[in-house]
N, C-alpha and C positions, 0 to 999 in steps of 0.2 A: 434447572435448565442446564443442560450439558452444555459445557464449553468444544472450539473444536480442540483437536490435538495441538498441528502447530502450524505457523506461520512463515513465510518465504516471501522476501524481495530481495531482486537487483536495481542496481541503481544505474546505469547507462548514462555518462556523460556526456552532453555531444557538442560540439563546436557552437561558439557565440552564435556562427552566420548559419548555422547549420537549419535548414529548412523544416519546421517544427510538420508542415503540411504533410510532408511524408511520411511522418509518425499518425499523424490523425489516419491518413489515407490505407495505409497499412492497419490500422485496427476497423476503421469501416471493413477492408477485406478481409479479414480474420476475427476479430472480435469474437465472434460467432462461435466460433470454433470450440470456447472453452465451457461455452453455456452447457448445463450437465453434467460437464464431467465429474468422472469417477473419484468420489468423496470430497468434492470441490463446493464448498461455504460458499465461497465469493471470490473472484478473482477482479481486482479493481486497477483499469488499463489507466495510469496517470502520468501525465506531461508535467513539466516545471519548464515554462517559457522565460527568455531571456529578455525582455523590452527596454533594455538599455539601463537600466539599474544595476544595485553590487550588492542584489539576493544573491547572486550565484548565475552559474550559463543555464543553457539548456538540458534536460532532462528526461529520460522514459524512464520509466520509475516504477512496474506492475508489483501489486501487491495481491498476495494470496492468502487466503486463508483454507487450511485445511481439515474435514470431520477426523481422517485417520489418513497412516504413511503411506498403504498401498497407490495409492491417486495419485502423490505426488512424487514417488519412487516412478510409477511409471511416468508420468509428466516429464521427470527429468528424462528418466533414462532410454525410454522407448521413443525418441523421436521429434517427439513437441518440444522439448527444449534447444532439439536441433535448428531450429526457425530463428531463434536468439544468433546460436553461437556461431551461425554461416551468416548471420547479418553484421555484430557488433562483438564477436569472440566473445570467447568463455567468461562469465561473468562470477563476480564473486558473489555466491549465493547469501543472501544474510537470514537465520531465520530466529525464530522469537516463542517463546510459552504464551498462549493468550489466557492472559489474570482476568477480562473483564471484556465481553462483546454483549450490544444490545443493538438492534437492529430495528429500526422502527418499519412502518406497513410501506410509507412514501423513500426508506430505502434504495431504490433501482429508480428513485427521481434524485438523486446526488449527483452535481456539477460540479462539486467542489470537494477539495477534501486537506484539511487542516493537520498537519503533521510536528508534532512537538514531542521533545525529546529531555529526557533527564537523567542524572546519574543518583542510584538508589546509594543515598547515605549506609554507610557503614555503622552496623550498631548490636548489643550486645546480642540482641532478641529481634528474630525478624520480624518485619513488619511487612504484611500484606501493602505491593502498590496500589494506589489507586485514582484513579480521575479525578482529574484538576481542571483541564481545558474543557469548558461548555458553554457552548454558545445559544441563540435565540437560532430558532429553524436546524436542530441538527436531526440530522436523522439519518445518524447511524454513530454509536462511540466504539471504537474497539482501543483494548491495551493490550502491550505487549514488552514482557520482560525476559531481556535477554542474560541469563546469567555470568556468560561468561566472562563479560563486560560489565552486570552489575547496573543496566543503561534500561529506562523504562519508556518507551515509545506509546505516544497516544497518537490515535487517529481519530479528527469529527470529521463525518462529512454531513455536506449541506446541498443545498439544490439549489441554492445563490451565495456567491461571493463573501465568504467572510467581511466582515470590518475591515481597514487597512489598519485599524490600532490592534486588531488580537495578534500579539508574539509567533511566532513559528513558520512553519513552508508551508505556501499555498500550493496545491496543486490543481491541476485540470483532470475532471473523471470523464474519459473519454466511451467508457463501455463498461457495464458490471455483467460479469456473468456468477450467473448461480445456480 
């Protein structure tokens, strides 16, 4: 099974008070937009809501994944990333090698999506990263290891609410396009 090429999110801050509703309301009217694109795996629209706890503030957070570069060279550079940077300026792209995606059939049923992060020990002989975080009802795991940093990102998502005991960032999956 071919893996895609690679991987892109920004992480977009936004104010405690900052009204999450126009993030939803703005991917209702766009969402759409990315479903087929060119070499486009999965583009997964995620909120990280602020409800008065010290997870962290508010959040837009899209994650991509991509078959090959051309898709996402144009994505950046031809225009659709323009939509971002006249909203919430130029963001810092972050992207990632995918070690491990499996994508179940009830996939594009994910509400939820479970974000856990670790730093790949230092060792004589490398070791392939791999999946740790698995929960009951996931469906969908991808990994993702970023060398430069050495940092190995998992992603589950789920179609209900993780446990509030599993470790990591919840987020809210607002739209999958694929």
């Amino acid at each position: 099974k071919e893996l895609p090429m690679i991987a892109m999110q920004y992480q977009i801050a936004l104010p405690d008070h900052y009204d999450m509703n126009l993030i939803r309301q703005r991917v209702r009217h766009n969402g759409t937009k990315t479903d087929g694109f060119e070499d486009l795996l999965f583009k997964a629209y995620l909120i990280r809501e602020n409800q008065g706890g010290s997870e962290g503030g508010n959040e837009y957070s899209p994650l991509y994944l991509w078959k090959d570069s051309p898709g996402m060279i144009h994505f950046i550079w031809d225009g659709y990333y323009d939509n971002i940077v006249s909203s919430f300026g130029r963001q810092r792209i972050k992207l990632g090698i995918p070690v491990f995606v499996e994508l179940e059939k009830e996939f594009l049923t994910s509400r939820f999506m479970l974000e856990t992060e670790q730093v790949l020990p230092a060792s004589r002989k490398m070791v392939r990263p791999h999946f740790s975080a698995v929960g009951n009802g996931c469906t969908g795991k991808v990994l993702l290891c970023d060398p430069e940093q050495w940092v190995q990102k998992e992603y589950s998502f789920f179609g209900k609410k993780p446990d509030s005991s599993v470790e990591g960032t919840v987020y809210e999956v607002l739209h999958l396009s694929v």
